[in-house]
VMD Tcl script that builds the backbone (N, CA, C; Angstrom):
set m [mol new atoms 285]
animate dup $m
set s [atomselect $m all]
$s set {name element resname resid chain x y z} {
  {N N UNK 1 A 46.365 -61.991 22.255}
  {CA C UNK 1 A 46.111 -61.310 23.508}
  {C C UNK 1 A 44.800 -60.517 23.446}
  {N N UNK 2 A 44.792 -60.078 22.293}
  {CA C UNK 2 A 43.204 -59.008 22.074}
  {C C UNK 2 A 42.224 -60.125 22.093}
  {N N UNK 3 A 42.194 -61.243 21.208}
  {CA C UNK 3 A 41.109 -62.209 21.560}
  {C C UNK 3 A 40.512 -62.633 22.843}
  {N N UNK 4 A 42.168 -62.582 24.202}
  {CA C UNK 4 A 41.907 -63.376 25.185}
  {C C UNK 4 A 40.859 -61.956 25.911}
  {N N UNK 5 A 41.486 -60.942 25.411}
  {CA C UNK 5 A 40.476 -59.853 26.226}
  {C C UNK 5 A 39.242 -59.818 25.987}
  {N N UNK 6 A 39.044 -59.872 24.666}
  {CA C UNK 6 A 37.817 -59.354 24.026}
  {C C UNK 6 A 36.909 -60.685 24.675}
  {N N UNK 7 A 37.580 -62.417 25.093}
  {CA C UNK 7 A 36.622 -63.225 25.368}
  {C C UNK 7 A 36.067 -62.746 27.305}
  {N N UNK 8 A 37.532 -62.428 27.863}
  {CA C UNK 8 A 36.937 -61.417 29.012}
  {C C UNK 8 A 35.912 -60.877 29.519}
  {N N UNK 9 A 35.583 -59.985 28.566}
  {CA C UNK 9 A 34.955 -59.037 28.298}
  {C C UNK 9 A 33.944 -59.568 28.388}
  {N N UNK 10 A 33.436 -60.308 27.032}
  {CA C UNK 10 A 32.209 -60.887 26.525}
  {C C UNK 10 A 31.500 -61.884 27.808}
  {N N UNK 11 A 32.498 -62.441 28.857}
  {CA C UNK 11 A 32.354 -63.312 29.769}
  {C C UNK 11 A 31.528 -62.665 31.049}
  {N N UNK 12 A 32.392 -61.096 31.151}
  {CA C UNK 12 A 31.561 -60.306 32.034}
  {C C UNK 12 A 30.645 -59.692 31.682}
  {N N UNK 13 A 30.640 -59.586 30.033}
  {CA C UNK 13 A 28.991 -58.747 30.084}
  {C C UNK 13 A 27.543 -60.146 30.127}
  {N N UNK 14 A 28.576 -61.347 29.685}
  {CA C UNK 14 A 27.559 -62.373 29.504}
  {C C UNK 14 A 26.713 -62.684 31.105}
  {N N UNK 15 A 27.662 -62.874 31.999}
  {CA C UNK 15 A 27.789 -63.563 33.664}
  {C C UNK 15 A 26.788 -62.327 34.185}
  {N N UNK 16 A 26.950 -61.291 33.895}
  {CA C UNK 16 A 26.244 -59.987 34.563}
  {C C UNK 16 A 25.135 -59.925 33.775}
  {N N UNK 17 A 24.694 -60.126 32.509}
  {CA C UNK 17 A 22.886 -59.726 31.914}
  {C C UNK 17 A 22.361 -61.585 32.452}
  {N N UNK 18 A 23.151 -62.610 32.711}
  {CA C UNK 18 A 22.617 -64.013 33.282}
  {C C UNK 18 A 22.046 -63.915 34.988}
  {N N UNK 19 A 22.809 -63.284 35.091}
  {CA C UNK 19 A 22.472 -63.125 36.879}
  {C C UNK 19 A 21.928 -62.204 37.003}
  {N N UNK 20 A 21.511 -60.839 36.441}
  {CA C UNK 20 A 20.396 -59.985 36.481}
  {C C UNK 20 A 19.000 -60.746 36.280}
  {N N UNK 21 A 19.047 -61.618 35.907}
  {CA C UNK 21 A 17.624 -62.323 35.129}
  {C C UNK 21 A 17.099 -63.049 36.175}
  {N N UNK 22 A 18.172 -63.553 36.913}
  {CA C UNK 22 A 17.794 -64.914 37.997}
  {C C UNK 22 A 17.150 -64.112 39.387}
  {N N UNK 23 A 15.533 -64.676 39.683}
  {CA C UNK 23 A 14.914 -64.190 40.784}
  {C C UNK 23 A 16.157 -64.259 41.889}
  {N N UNK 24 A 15.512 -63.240 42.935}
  {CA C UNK 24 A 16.321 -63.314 44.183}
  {C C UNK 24 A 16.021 -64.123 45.309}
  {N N UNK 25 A 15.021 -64.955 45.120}
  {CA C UNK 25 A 15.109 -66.358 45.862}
  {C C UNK 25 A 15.666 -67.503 45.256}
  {N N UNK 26 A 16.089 -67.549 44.331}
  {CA C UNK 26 A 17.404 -68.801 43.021}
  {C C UNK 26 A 19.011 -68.281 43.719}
  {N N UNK 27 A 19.037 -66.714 44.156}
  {CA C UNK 27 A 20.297 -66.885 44.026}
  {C C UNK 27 A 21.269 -67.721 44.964}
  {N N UNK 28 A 20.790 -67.445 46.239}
  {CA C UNK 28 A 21.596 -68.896 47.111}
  {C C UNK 28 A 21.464 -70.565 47.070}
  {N N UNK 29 A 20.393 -71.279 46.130}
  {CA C UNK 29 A 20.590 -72.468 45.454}
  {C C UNK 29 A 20.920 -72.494 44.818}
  {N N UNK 30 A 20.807 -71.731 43.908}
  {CA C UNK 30 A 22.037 -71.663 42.489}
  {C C UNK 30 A 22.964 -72.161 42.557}
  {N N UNK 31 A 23.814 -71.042 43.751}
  {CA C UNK 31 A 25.175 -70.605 43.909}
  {C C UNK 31 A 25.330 -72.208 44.710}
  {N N UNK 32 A 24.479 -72.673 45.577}
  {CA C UNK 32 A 25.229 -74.104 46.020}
  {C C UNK 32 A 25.236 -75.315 45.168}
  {N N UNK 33 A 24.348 -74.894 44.158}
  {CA C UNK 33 A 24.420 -76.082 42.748}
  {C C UNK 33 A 25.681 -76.152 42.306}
  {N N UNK 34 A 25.937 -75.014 42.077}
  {CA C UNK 34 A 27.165 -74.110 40.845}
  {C C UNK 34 A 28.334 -74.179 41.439}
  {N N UNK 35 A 28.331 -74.802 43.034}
  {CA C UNK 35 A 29.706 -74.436 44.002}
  {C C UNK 35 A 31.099 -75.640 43.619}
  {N N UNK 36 A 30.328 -76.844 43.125}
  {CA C UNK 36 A 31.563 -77.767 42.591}
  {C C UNK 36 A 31.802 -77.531 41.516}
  {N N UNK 37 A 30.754 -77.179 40.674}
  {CA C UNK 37 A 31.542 -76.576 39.223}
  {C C UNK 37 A 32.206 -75.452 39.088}
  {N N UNK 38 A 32.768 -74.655 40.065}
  {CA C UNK 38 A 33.287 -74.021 40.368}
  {C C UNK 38 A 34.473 -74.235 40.652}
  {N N UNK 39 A 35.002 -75.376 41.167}
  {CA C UNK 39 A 36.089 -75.745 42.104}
  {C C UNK 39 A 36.818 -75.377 40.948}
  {N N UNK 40 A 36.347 -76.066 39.216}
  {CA C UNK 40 A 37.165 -76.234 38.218}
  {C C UNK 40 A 37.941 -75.094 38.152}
  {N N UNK 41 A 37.215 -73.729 38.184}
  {CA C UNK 41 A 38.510 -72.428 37.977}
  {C C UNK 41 A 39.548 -72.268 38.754}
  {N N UNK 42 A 39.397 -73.019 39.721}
  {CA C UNK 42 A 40.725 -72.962 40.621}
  {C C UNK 42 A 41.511 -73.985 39.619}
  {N N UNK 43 A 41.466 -75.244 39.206}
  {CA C UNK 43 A 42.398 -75.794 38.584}
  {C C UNK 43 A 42.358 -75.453 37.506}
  {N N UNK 44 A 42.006 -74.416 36.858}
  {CA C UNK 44 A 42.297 -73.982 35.402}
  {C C UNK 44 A 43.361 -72.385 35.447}
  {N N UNK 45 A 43.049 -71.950 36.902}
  {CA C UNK 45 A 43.980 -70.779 37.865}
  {C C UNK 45 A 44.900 -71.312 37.715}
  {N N UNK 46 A 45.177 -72.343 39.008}
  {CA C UNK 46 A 46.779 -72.945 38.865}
  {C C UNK 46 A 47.292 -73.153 37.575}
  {N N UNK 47 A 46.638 -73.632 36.856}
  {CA C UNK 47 A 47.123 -74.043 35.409}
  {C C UNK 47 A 47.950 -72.508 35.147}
  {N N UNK 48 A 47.383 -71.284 34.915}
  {CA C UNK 48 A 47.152 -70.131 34.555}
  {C C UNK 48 A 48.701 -69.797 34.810}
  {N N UNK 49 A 48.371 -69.996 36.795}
  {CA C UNK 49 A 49.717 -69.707 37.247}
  {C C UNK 49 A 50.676 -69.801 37.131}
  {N N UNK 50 A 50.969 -71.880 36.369}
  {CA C UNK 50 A 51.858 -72.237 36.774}
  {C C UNK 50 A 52.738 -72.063 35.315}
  {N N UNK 51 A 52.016 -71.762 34.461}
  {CA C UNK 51 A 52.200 -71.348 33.189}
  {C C UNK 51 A 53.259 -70.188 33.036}
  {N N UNK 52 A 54.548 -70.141 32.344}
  {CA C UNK 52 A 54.809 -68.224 32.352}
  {C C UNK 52 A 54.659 -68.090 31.195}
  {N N UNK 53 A 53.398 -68.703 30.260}
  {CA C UNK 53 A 53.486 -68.173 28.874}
  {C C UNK 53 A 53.597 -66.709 28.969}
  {N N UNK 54 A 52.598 -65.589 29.928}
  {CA C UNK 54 A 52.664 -64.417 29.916}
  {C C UNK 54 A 53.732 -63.913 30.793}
  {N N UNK 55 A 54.805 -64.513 31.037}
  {CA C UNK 55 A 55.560 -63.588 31.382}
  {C C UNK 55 A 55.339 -63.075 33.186}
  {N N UNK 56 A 56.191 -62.645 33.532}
  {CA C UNK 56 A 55.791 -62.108 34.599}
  {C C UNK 56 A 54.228 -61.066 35.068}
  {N N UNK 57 A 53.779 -60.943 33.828}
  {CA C UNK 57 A 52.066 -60.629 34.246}
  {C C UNK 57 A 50.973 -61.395 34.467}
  {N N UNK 58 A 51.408 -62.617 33.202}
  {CA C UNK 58 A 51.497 -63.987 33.490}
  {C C UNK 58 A 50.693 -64.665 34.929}
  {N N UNK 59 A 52.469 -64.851 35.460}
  {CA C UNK 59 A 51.741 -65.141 36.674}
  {C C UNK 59 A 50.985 -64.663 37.788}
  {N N UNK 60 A 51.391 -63.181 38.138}
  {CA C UNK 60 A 50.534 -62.167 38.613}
  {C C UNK 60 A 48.833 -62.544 38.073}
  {N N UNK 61 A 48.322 -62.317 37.116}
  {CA C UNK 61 A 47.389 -62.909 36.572}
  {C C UNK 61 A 46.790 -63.972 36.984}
  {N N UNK 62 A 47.607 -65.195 36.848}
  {CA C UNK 62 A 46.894 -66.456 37.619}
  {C C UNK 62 A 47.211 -66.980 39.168}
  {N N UNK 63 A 47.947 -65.783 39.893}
  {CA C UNK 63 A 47.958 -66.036 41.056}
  {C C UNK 63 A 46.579 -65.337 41.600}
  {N N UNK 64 A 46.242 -64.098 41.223}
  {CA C UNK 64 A 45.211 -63.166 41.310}
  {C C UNK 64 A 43.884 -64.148 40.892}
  {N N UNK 65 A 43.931 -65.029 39.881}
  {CA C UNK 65 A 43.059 -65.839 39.510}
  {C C UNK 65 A 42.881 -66.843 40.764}
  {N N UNK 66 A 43.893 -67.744 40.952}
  {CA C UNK 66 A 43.227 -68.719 42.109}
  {C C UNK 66 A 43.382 -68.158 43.116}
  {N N UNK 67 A 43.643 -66.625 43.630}
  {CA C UNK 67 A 42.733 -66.122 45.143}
  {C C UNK 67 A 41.368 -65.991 44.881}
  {N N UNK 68 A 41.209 -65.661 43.598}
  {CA C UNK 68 A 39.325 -65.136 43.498}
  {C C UNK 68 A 38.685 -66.451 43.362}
  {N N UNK 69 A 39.280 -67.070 42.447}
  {CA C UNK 69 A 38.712 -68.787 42.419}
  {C C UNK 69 A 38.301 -69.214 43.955}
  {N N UNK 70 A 38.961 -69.164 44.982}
  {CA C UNK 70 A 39.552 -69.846 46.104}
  {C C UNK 70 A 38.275 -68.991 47.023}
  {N N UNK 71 A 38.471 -67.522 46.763}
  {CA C UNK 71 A 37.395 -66.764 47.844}
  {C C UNK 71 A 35.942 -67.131 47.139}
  {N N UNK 72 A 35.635 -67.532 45.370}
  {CA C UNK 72 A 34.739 -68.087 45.452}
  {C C UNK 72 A 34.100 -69.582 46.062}
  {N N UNK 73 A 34.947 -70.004 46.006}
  {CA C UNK 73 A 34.601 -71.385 46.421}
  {C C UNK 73 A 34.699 -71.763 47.788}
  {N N UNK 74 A 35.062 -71.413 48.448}
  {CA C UNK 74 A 35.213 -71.310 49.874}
  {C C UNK 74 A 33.599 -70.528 50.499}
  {N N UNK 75 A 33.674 -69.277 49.601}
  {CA C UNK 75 A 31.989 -68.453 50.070}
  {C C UNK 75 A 31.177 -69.086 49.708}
  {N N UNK 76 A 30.772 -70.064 48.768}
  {CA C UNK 76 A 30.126 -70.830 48.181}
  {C C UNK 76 A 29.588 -72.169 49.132}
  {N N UNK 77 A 30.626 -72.747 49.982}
  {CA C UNK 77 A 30.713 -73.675 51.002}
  {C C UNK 77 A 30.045 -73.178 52.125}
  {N N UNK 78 A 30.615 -71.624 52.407}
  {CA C UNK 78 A 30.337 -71.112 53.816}
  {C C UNK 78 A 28.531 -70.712 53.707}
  {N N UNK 79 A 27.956 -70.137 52.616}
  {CA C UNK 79 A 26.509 -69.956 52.471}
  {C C UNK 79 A 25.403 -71.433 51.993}
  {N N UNK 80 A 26.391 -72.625 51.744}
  {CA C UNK 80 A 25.410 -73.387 51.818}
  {C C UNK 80 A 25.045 -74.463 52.932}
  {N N UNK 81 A 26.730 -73.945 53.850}
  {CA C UNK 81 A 26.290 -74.601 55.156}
  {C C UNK 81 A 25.422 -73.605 56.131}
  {N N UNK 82 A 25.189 -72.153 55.932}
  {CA C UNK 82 A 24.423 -71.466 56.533}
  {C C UNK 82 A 23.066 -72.042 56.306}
  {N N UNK 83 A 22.626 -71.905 55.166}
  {CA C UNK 83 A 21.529 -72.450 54.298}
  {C C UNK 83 A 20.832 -73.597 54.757}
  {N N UNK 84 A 21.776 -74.815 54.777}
  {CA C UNK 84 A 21.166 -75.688 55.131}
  {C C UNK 84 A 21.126 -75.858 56.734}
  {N N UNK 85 A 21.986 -74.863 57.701}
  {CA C UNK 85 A 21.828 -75.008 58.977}
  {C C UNK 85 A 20.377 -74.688 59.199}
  {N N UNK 86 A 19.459 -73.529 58.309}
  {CA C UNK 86 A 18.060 -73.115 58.057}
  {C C UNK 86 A 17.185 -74.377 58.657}
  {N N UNK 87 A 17.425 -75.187 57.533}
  {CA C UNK 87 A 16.451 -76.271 57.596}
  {C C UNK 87 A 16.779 -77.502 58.606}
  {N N UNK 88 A 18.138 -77.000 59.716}
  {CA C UNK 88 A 18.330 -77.828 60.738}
  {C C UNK 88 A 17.063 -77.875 61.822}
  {N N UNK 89 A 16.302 -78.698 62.135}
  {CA C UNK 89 A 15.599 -77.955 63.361}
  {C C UNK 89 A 15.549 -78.746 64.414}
  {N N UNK 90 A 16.706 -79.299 64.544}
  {CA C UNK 90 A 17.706 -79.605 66.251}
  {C C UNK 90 A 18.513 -79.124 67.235}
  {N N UNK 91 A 18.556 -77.494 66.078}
  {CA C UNK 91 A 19.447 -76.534 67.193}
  {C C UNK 91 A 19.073 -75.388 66.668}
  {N N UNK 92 A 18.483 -74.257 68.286}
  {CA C UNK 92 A 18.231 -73.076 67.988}
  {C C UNK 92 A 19.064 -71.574 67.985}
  {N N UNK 93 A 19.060 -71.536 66.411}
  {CA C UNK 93 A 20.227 -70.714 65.378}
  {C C UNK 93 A 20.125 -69.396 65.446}
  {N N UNK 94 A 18.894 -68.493 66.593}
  {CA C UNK 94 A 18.519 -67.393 66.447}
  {C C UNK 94 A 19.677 -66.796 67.602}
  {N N UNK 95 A 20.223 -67.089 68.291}
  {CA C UNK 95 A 21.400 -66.591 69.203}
  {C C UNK 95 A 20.528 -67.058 70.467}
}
mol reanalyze $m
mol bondsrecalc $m
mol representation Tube
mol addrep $m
């Protein structure tokens, strides 16, 4: 259990000094590169979920996991169809 934390940990200090680095015109192509490899944490969530190795925290844990999975990947969809509505220029997007 201390390992699974300590890799946690190491995951958020890693994800946070990686994305400090990346200019702020990368970050919305990135994020639509990165949006199917993404999908994977949702099926590694369910996995999580469907699992009770941990017990009733367990699943709490990987239910909490594939909502955040789910609100990532979904926001991920919703900013790269904004994105590319940008470079639509058959319909005018300014209101």
């Amino acid at each position: 259990m201390i390992l699974l934390l300590f890799i946690f940990v190491l995951a958020l200090l890693l994800g946070r000094e990686l994305i400090a680095k990346v200019p702020s015109q990368l970050h919305t192509p990135l994020m639509s590169g990165s949006n199917a490899i993404s999908g994977i944490t949702i099926v590694g969530a369910l996995v999580a979920a469907g699992t009770a190795a941990g017990g009733t925290v367990g699943i709490i844990l990987g239910t909490l996991a594939v909502i955040c999975a789910t609100i990532n990947v979904v926001g991920g969809y919703l900013v790269t169809d904004r994105m590319l509505q940008m470079f639509d220029g058959k319909k005018d997007h300014h209101g």
